[in-house]
Each structure stands twice: as structure tokens, then as C-alpha cells.
Backbone as a chain_set.jsonl record, in Angstrom:
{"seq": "XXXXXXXXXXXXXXXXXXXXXXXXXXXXXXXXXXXXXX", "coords": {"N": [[0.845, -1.202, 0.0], [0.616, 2.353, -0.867], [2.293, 5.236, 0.924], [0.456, 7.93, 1.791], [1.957, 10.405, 2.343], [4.641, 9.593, 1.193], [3.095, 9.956, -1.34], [2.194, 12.154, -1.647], [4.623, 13.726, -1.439], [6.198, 12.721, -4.101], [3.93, 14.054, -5.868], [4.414, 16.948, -5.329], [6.927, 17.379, -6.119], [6.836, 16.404, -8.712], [5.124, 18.741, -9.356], [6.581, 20.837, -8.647], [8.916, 20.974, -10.716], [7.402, 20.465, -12.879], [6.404, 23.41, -12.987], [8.995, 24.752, -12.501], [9.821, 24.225, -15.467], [7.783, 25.417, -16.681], [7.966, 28.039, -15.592], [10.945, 28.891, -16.856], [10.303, 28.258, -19.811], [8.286, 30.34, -20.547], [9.502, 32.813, -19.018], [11.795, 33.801, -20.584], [10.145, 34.338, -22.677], [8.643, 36.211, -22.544], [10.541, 38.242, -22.05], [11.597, 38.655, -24.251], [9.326, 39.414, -25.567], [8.963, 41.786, -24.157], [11.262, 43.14, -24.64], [11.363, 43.666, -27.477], [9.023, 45.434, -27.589], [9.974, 47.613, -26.44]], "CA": [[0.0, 0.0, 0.0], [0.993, 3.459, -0.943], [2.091, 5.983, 1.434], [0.183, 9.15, 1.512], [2.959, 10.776, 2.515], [5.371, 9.769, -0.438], [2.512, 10.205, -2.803], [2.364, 13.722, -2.193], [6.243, 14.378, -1.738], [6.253, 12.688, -5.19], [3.247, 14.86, -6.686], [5.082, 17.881, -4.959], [8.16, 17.668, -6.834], [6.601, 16.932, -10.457], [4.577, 20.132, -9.859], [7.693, 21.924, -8.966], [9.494, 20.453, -11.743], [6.433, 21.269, -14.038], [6.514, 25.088, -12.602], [10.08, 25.378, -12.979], [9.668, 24.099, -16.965], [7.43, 26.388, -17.287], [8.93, 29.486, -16.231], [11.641, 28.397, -18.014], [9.897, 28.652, -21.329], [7.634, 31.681, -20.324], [10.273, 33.946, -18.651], [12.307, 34.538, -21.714], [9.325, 34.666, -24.139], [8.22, 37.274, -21.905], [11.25, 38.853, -21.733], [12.234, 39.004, -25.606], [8.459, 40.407, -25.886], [9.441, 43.257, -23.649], [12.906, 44.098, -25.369], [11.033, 43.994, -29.153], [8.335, 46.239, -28.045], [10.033, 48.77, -26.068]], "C": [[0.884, 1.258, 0.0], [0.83, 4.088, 0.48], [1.748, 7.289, 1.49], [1.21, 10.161, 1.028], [3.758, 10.935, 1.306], [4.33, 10.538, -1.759], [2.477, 11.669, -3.23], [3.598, 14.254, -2.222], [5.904, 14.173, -3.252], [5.075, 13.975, -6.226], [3.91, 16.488, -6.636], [6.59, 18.247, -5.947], [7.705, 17.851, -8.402], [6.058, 18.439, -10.468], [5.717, 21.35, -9.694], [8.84, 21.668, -10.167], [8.952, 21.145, -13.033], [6.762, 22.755, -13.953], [7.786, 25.584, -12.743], [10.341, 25.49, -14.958], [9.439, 25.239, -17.35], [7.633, 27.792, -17.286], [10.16, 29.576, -16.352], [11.397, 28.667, -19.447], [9.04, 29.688, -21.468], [8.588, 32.74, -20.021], [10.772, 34.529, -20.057], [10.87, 34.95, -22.833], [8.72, 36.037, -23.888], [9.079, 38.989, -22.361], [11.753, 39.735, -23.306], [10.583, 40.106, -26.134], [8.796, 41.971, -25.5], [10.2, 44.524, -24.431], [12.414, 44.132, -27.011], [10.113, 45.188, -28.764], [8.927, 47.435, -27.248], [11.61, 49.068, -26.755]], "O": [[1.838, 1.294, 0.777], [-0.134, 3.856, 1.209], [2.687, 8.046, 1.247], [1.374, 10.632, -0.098], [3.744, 11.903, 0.546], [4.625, 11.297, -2.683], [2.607, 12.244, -4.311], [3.801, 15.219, -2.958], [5.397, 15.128, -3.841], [5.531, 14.627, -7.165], [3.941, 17.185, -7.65], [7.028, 19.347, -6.286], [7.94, 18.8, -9.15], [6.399, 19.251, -11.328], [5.784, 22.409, -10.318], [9.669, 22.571, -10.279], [9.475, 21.903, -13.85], [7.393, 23.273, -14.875], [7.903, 26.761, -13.084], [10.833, 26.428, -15.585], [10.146, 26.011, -17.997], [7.585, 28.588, -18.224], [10.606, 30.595, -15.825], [12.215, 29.237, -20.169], [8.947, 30.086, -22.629], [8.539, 33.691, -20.8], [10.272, 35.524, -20.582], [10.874, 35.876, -23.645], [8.371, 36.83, -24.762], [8.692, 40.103, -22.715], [12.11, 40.902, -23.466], [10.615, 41.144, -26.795], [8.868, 42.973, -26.212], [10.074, 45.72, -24.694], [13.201, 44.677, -27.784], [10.266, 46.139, -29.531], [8.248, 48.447, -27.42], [12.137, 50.174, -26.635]]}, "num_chains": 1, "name": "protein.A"}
């Protein structure tokens, strides 16, 4: 039987994993928007 416990460490990390990805691929897109329009 699963431990709660782990299950959410484990869900805890993919979502910080996921959230780092993604601003990862958002920050700059952000960033290059910025520096084209100003």
C-alpha cells in the first residue's frame, strides 16, 4: 500500500518540476516580448 505521505512528496516535486519548466519557457518569451516592443 501506498504511502500518503510519499505520494504527495512525489506529486510535490513533479509540480515543482512542471513550474520550474514552465517558467523556463515563459520567462524569456516574456522577456524578448518586452525588449522587441520597447
Amino acid at each position: 500500500m501506498l504511502i500518503p505521505n510519499d505520494l504527495i512528496k512525489s506529486k510535490n516535486s513533479y509540480l515543482s518540476r512542471h513550474m520550474k519548466y514552465l517558467l523556463n519557457g515563459v520567462l524569456p518569451f516574456y522577456n524578448f516580448l518586452f525588449n522587441y516592443l520597447i
